[in-house]
Every structure is written in C-alpha cells, then in structure tokens.
N, C-alpha and C positions, 0 to 999 in steps of 0.2 A: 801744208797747213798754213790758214792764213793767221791766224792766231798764235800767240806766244806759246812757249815751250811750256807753262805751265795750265793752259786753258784749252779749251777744246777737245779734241779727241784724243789726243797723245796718251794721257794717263789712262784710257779706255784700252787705247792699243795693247800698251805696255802691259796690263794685266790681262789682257783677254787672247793675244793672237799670239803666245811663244812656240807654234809650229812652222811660222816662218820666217823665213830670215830677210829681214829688214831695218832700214836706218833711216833717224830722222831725220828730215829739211824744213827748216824752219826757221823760225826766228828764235834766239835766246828768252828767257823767262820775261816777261816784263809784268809791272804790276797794272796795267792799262792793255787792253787790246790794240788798241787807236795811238796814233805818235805823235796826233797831235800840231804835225806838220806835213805838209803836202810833198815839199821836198825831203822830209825823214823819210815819213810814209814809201816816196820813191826809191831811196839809197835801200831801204833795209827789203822791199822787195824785190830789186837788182842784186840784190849780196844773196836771195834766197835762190833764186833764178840760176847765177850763175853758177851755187852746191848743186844742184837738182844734174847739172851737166856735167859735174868734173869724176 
C-alpha cells in the first residue's frame, strides 16, 4: 500500500477480509499521503520494499 497506514484501503481490509490471514506493509500513519520530499519519499519507500521481503 502506497498510502499511510491510516488512508487507503487498510481500514477496508481490516473490516472486511478476517478469513485470511494477512499482514501489513506499509507505511506508519502519517497525517499527509505525500512526504513532501523526493528523497523522504525514496527512504520510506526502500524501508517498505525491503518488510514486503523479510
């Protein structure tokens, strides 16, 4: 999810899919979508990338 932990689909999941078992990747809550900067923008989508693998 490209979106913070509180926007987007997440809180859709969480009420609607408890037959299967899954876990988020994401970003933490933030009160903005956008970071605002090109290289935040990069670290926090490298820090998502690299949960999605481990």
């Amino acid at each position: 999810q490209e979106e913070p932990k509180n926007m987007g689909a997440y809180g859709y999941m969480l009420m609607n899919f408890d037959l299967v078992k899954w876990r988020y990747v994401g970003t933490p809550a933030y009160a903005a979508p956008a970071s605002g900067s090109h290289t935040r923008d990069r670290k926090r989508h490298n820090e998502v990338i690299t949960k999605v693998f481990e």
